[in-house]
C-alpha positions, 0 to 999 in steps of 0.5 A: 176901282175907286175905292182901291185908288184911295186906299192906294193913295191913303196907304202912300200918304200915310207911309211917305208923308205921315209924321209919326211915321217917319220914325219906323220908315226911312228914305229909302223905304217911303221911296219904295212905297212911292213906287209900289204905288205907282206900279199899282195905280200903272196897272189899273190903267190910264186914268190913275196915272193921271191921279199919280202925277198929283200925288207929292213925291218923295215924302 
């Protein structure tokens, strides 16, 4: 489960806060990554929603 929190949080990272990804991806479009990601880590239960409240938000 860890493994798949980090590729979750990597994914978002590089969606939301990459530089060059800002280019191809709106606001709107990081905002749905943000979510998409919290809906996974809610679904794997209590622990990774203490690891989503330290994940910057919004990009």
């Amino acid at each position: 489960m860890t493994y798949v929190l980090i590729l979750l949080v990597t994914i978002y990272l590089g969606t939301a806060g990459g530089p060059a990804m800002h280019e191809f991806y709106s606001k709107a479009a990081c905002e749905d990554a943000g979510l998409a990601a919290k809906k996974a880590f809610e679904d794997t239960g209590k622990a990774t929603l203490v690891a989503w409240k330290c994940v910057p938000k919004g990009g």
